[in-house]
C-alpha positions in Angstrom: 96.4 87.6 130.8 96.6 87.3 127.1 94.7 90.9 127.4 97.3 92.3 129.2 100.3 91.0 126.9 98.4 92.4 124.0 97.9 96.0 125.7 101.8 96.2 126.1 102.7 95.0 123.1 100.4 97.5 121.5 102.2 100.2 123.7 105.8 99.4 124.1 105.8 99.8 119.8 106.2 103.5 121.0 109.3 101.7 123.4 111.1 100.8 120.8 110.8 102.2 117.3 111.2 105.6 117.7 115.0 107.8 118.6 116.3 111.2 120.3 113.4 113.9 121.6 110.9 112.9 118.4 109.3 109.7 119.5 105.9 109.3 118.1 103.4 106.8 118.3 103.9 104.7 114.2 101.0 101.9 115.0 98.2 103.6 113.4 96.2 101.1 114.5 96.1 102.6 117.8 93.5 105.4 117.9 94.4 108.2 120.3 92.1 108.3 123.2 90.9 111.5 124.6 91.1 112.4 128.4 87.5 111.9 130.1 86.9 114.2 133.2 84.2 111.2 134.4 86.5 108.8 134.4 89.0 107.7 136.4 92.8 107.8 135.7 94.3 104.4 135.9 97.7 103.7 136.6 98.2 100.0 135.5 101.7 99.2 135.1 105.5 100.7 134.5 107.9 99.0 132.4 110.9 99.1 133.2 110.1 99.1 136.9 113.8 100.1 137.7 116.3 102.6 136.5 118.6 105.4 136.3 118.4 109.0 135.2 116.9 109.6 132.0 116.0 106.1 131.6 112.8 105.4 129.2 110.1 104.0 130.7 106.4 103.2 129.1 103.4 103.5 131.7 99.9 101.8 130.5 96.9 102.6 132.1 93.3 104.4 131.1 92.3 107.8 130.5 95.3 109.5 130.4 94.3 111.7 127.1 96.8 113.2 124.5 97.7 116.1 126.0 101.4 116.4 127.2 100.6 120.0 128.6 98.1 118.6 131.1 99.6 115.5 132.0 102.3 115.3 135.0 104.5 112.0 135.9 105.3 111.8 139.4 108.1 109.8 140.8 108.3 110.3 144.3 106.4 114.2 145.7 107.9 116.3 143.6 110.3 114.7 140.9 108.7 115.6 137.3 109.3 112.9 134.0 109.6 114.6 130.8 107.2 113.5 128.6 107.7 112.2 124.8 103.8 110.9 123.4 100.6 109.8 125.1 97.8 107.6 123.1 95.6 107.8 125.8 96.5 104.6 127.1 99.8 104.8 127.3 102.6 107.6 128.2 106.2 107.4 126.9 108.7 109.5 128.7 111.8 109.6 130.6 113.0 109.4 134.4 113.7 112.5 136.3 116.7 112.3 138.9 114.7 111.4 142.0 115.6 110.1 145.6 117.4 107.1 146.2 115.6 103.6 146.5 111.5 103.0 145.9 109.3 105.8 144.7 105.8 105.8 144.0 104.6 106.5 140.3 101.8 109.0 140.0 99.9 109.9 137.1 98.2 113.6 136.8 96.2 115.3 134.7 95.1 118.9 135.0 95.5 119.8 138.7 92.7 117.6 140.4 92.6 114.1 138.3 95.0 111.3 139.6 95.8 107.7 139.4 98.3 106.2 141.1 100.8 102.9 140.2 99.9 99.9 142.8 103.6 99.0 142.5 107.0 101.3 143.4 109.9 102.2 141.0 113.2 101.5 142.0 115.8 104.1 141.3 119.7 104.1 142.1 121.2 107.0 142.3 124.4 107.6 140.1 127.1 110.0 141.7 130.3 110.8 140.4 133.1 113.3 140.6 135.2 113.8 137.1 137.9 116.0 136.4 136.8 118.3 132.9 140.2 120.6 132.7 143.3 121.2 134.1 146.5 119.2 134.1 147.2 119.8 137.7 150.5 121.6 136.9 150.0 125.6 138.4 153.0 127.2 137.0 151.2 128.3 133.7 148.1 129.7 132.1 148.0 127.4 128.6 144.9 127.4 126.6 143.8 124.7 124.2 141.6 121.7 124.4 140.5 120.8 127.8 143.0 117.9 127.9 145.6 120.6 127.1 144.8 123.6 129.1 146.8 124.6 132.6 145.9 127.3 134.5 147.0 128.8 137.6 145.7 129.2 140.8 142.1 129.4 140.2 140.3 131.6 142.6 136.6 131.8 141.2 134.1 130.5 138.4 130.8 131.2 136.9 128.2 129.1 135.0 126.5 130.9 132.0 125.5 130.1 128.8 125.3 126.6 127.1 126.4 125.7 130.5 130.3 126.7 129.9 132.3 128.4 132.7 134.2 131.5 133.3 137.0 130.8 135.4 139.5 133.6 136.9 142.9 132.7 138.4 145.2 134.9 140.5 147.3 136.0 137.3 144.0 138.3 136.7 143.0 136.6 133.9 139.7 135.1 132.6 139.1 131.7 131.3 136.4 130.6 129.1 135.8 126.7 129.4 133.6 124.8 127.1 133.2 121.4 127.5 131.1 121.2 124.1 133.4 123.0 122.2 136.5 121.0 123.8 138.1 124.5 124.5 139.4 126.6 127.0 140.4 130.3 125.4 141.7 133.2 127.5 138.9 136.2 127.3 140.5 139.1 129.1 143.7 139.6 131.7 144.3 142.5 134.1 142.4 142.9 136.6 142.1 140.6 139.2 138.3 139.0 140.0 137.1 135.9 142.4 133.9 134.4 141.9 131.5 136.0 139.2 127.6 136.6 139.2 125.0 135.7 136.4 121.7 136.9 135.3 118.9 134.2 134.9 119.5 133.7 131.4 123.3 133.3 131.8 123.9 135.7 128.9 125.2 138.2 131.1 128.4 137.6 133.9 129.6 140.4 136.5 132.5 140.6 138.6 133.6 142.7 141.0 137.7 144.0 141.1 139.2 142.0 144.2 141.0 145.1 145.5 141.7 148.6 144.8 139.0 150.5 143.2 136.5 147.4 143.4 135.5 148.1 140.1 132.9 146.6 138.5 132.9 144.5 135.1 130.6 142.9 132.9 130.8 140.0 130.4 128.2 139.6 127.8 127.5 136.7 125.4 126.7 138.9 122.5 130.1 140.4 122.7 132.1 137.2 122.6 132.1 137.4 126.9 134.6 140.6 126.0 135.1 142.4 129.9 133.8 145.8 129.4 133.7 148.0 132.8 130.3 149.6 133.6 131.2 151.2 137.1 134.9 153.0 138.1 134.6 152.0 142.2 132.2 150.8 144.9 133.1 154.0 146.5 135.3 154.5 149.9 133.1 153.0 152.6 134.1 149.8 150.6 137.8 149.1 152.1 138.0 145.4 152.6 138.6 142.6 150.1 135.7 141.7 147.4 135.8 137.8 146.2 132.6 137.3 144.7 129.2 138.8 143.9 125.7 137.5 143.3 122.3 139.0 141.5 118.9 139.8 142.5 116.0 137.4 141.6 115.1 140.2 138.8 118.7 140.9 138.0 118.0 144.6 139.1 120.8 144.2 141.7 124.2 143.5 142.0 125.4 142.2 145.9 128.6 141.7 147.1 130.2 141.5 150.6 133.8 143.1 151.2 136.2 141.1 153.9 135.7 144.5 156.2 131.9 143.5 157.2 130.0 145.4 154.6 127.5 144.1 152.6 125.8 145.9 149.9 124.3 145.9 146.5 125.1 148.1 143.0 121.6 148.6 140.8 122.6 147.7 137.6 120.4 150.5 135.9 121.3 153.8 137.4 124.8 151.9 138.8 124.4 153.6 142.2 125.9 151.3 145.3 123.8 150.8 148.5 125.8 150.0 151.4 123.3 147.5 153.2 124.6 146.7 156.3 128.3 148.0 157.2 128.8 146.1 160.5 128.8 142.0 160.1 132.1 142.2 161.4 136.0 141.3 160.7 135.2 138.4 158.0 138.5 137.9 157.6 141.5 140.3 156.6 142.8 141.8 153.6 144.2 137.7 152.4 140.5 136.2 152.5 138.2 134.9 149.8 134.9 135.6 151.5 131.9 134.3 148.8 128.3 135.2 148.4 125.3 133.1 147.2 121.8 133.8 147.1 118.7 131.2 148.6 115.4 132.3 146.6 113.8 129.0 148.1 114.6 130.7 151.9 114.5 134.5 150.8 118.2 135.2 152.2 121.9 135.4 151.4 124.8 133.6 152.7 128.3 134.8 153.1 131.5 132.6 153.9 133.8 134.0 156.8 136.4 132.6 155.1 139.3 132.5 158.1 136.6 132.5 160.4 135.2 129.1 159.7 131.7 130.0 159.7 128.9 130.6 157.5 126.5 133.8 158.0 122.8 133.9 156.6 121.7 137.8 155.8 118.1 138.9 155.3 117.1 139.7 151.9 117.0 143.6 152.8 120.5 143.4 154.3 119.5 144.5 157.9 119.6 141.5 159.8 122.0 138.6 160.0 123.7 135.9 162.3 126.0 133.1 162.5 124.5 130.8 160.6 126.8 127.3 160.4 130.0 126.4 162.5 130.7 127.3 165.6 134.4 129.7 164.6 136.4 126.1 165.6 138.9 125.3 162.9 138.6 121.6 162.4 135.8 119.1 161.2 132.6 117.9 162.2 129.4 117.1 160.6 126.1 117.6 162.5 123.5 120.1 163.5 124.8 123.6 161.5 125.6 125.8 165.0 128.0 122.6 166.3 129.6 122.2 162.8 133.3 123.0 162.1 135.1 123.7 158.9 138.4 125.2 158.0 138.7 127.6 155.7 135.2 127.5 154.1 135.1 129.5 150.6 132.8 128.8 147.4 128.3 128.8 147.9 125.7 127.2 146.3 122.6 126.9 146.6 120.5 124.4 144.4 116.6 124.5 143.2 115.0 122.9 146.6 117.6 125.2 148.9 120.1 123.0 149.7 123.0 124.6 150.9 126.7 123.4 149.1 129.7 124.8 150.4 133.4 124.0 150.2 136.0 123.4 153.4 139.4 124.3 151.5 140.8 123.7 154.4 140.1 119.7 154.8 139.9 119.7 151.0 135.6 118.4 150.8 132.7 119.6 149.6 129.9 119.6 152.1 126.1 120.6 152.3 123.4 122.0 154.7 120.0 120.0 154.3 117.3 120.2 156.8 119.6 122.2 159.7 122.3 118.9 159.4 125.7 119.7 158.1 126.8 116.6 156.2 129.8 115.7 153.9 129.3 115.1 150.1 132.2 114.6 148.5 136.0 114.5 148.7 138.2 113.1 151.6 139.7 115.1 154.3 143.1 116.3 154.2 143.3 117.9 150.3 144.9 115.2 149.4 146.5 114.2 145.9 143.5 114.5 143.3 141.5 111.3 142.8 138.3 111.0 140.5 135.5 108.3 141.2 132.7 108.2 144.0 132.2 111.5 146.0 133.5 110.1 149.3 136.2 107.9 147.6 137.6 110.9 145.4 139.7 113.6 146.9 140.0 117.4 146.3 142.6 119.8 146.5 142.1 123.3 147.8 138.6 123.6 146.1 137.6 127.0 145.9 134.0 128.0 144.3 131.2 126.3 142.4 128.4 126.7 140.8 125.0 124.8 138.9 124.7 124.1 135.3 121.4 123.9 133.9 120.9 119.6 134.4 121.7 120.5 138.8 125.1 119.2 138.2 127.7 121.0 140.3 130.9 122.0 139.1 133.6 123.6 141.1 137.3 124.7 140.7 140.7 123.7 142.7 142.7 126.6 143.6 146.5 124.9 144.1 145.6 122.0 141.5 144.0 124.2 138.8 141.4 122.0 138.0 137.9 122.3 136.7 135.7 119.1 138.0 132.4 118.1 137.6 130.1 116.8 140.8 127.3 114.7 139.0 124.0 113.3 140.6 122.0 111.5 138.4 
C-alpha cells in the first residue's frame, strides 16, 4: 500500500503543478522510462475515475515510454485523449467527449502493444443549447457586438475559419459572426444566398445565387471574406430554386440541388457545371429551401424535400437515389427512417462518425438519423417562444441550417427569430 501511495504521489506532481497545453514533468527525480517491446503495458489505475469533457486525468501504470506519438488513450472503442507528458510510468492528458455512462480505459502503444484499466471511467455527458446572437427582434439588420446585433430572417449559415460563421438573411445580405471577436459585421449585400459551402480548411466559402442567374460566389479569408463572383450562371437546364451547396472531399467540386429535381456539380478549376442527375423530381416549388450535405463516412449526399417532408440520399456519382427518411406525411414521429415524419425539414449535417442532423422547421426541433432510427435531439415541438437550457427542455423557432465547428459542436440559425445558437455536447 505504502508503495502504491508513493507511486501516485510521484505522478500526480505532473497533476498539479503545471497550467494550459505546457505541462511538463518538474520532479527531476523521476527518470523517464523508455517503452520496452518485451514487456507488458500495464494499466494500473486512473485518477479521477469520473469526469467531464476535457477533464485532466493522470493514469499510472508500467511501460508506457516517452513517446506521445506512439502512445493512444482509449476511452470507450474509438474516443481518443489528448495527451500532455508521459514518464514512462505515468501519462497526463485530458478526456475526450465519449459515450454516456462507464467506459473502459485503454492504454496503446504503437499499433500491437496494449494494456488495459481493470476498473471503468465514468463519464456524464454535458448537453446544452445557448443562444450566441440575435435579439429575436426581425425587423432590422444591426451589426455590433453579439449582444447587440439583429438580423432578419436568416435563411442559411456556414462554418469557416476560427470557427466563426457566415450567415445570410432574406435582405441578401451576408453576416460575419465571431464569437471570439464578440462581433458581428455585414460583409456584402445584394444578392440573395441560402446555405453556403466550405473547403476543408474553412478558408474558402461558396454560395450559390438563390434565383435568377444562379450565380456563383466565393468568399475567401485572405480577402477579408469580400464576395467576389467566379461564375455568371449555372446555365438554363438549372430553372428551379438553389438554397445551398456543398464541396467535394478534395474541394474539386462544387454540388448543389435546384427545387426542379436537378442535382449537379460546378468544378471549381475550369468552372464548367455538370448536370448529374435532372430527374429526382418536384422537391418542392419555386418558395422552397431545399439543402444539401455531404456523408464521406457513407460515400453519398443528402438532399431535403423541403415541402415534401422527406429526406433523399444520392450516390456519390449522382446517378442513383431514393427516399431516404419520412414517409411524405406532414406531422411527427420518431422511429425507423422510412416510417418517420417531419414538416417542413430544411438545414443537413452530417458529423465525423456519419450521424445524420437535420432540422423539422415545421415542429420547430432538431432531430438526427443514427443507426437507421430517427430520434429527436433537441427543441420542443410546436416552434415555440425561444428557450435556452437542456436540448429537450429548450425550444426553437423556425430553425433553418446548421453546421459543425471544429470541437463537433453544432450550431444552427432561426429563420423568424434571427438567432444564432449553439448545440453543445461535451
Amino acid at each position: 500500500m505504502k508503495n502504491n501511495l508513493l507511486h501516485w504521489s510521484l505522478c500526480s506532481l505532473l497533476f498539479f503543478t503545471s497550467c494550459a497545453d505546457d505541462y511538463k514533468f518538474v520532479n527531476e527525480g523521476i527518470p523517464p522510462k523508455a517503452f520496452d517491446p518485451n514487456q507488458p503495458v500495464v494499466v494500473s489505475l486512473i485518477e479521477p475515475d469520473s469526469g467531464v469533457y476535457n477533464t485532466q486525468f493522470v493514469i499510472s501504470g508500467k511501460n508506457f515510454g516517452t513517446d506521445l506519438s506512439r502512445i493512444k488513450v482509449y476511452f470507450g472503442e474509438k474516443d481518443t485523449a489528448r495527451l500532455i507528458s508521459s514518464n514512462g510510468d505515468c501519462i497526463y492528458g485530458m478526456t475526450p467527449k465519449q459515450n454516456d455512462g462507464q467506459n473502459k480505459v485503454s492504454v496503446v502503444i504503437g499499433s500491437e502493444y496494449k494494456g488495459e484499466l481493470p476498473s471503468l471511467f465514468k463519464y456524464t455527458r454535458m448537453e446544452q443549447i445557448t443562444t450566441i446572437t440575435g435579439t429575436g427582434n426581425t425587423g432590422e439588420n444591426a451589426d455590433g457586438t453579439l449582444a447587440e446585433a439583429k438580423f432578419r430572417v436568416i435563411r442559411g449559415m456556414c462554418m469557416i475559419a476560427d470557427d466563426n460563421i457566415l450567415v445570410s438573411t432574406d435582405q441578401t445580405n451576408v453576416r460575419l459572426v465571431s464569437e471570439k471577436e464578440n462581433r458581428v459585421t455585414t460583409i456584402c449585400s445584394g444578392i440573395k444566398f441560402g446555405g453556403l459551402g466550405a473547403t476543408k480548411n474553412r478558408e474558402t466559402a461558396y454560395g450559390i445565387q438563390y434565383d435568377g442567374t444562379h450565380a456563383v460566389y466565393a468568399f475567401n479569408r485572405a480577402k477579408g471574406w469580400q464576395m467576389s463572383k467566379i461564375l455568371n450562371t449555372l446555365g438554363t437546364e438549372v430553372t428551379g430554386r438553389v438554397a445551398d451547396c456543398v464541396l467535394s472531399d478534395d474541394d474539386q467540386f462544387l454540388y448543389f440541388c435546384d427545387t426542379s429535381g436537378k442535382f449537379g456539380r460546378v468544378n471549381l478549376e475550369s468552372l464548367e457545371v455538370e448536370i448529374l442527375n435532372a430527374e429526382l423530381g418536384n422537391l418542392g416549388g419555386l418558395t422552397s429551401w431545399c439543402f444539401i450535405a455531404r456523408d464521406k463516412v457513407n460515400d453519398c449526399f443528402y438532399v431535403s424535400a423541403n415541402l415534401s417532408n422527406k429526406i433523399l440520399k444520392i450516390s456519390s456519382d449522382g446517378k442513383s437515389f431514393e427516399d431516404y427518411i419520412g414517409n411524405g406525411t406532414n406531422g411527427f414521429m420518431d422511429g425507423n427512417r422510412e416510417d418517420a415524419m417531419m414538416s417542413t425539414v430544411t438545414g443537413l449535417a452530417v458529423d465525423d462518425s456519419g450521424v445524420l442532423y437535420f432540422l423539422d422547421t415545421g415542429n420547430g426541433l432538431l432531430r438526427k438519423l443514427e443507426d437507421g432510427i430517427v430520434s429527436t435531439v433537441a427543441g420542443r415541438k410546436g416552434n415555440l417562444a425561444v428557450v435556452d437550457g437542456k436540448p429537450l427542455e429548450s425550444s426553437l423557432k423556425w430553425p433553418y441550417d446548421l453546421g459543425f465547428d471544429s470541437n463537433g459542436s453544432l450550431y444552427f440559425v432561426e429563420c423568424n427569430a434571427g438567432m444564432v445558437r449553439k448545440f453543445t455536447i461535451q
